[in-house]
N, C-alpha and C positions, 0 to 999 in steps of 0.2 A: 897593484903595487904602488907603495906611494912613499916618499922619505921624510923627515921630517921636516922643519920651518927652516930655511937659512935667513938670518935676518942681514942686510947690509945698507948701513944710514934709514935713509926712507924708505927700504924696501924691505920685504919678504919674501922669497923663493921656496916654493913647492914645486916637485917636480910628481905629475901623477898620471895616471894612467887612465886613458878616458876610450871610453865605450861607445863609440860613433853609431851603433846598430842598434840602439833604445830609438824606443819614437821619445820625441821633446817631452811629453807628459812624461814615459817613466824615466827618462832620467831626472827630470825635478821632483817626480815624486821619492826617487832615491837619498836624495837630500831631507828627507822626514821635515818640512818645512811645512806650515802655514800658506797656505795658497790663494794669490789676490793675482787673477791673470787674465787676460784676453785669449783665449784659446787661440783666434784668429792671427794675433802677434805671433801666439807659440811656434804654428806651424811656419813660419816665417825665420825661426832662427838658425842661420848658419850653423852648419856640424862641425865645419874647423876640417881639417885634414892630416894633423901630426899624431902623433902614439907614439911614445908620451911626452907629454909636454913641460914645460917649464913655466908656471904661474906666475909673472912677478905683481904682487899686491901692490899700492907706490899713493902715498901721501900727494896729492895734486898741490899744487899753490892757486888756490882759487880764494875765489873775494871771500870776507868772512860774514860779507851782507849784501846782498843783491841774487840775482841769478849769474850765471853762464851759460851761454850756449853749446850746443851738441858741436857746432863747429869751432868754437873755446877748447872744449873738451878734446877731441881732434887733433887739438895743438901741445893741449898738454902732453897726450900719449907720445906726438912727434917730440917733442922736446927730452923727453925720458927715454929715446929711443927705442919705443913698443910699438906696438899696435893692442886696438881694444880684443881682449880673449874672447875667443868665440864660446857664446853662451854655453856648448856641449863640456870644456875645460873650466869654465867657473863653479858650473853643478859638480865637476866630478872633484873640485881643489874642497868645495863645500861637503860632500857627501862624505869625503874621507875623514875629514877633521873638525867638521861642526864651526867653521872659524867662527860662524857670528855670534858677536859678542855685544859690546855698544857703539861698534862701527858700523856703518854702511860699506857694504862690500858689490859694486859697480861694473856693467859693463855694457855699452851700446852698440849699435848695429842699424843699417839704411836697409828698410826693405827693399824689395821691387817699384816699387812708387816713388823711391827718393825719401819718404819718410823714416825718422828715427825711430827706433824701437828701442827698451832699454830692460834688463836683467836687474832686480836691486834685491838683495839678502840686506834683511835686517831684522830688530826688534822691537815688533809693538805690544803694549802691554804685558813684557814680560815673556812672551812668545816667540819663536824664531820663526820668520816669514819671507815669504817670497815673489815680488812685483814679477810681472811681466805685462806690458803697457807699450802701446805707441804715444808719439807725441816726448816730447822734451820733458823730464823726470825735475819736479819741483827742489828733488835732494841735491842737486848740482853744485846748490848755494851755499849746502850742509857743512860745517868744517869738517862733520865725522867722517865724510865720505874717504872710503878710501875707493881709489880707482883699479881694475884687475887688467892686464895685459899681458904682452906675447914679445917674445923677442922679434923684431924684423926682417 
């Protein structure tokens, strides 16, 4: 069950209903995306714990040329008063509505090791696809990005 888009300023709100009992593959493969992944990342991503959630999408203010870092990024979500959505809520905001368009659609996560790990929908060459990668996400820098979070 899912509602539709509430838009307000820089954000977007979906509220959708996520399926915590997929293993990581099928729920991304639910999203009918393009797959560029590390399997070993995969099993690594947080399931999140709410049903159902509230997606808020949100325009970061990041450089429009350089990188940022994962702990930049961190700050943004803090300043917006989120947290980043656990990857099981961005595949199910994605699976319901196909958001991706010519934005990057965003969201990171600290394995067990301290390392970042990151979720990225988007489009290349015309196709709709989807990262999953350790290591700090070169789109950071991207203006398109839009960042995905969770209320606090």
């Amino acid at each position: 069950m899912s509602q539709p888009f509430a838009q307000s300023g820089n954000r977007i709100l979906r509220r959708v209903q996520v399926d915590r009992s997929r293993s990581p593959q099928e729920a991304l493969s639910a999203t009918k995306c393009l797959q560029y992944v590390d399997d070993d990342v995969m099993d690594t991503m947080p399931r999140g714990m709410w049903d159902p959630v509230t997606v808020i999408f949100f325009k970061p203010n990041l450089p429009k040329r350089g990188r940022i870092s994962d702990t930049d990024l961190q700050e943004a979500f803090w300043q917006e008063g989120l947290k980043p959505a656990d990857p099981y809520s961005l595949m199910a905001a994605i699976e319901v509505d196909a958001l991706v368009g010519t934005h990057f659609h965003a969201t990171h996560w600290q394995n067990e090791n301290g390392e970042w790990c990151f979720l990225i929908f988007d489009v290349l060459t015309g196709e709709r696809c989807v990262h999953v990668r350790a290591g700090s996400s070169d789109d950071w820098y991207n203006e398109d990005v839009w960042l995905v979070g969770l209320p606090r």
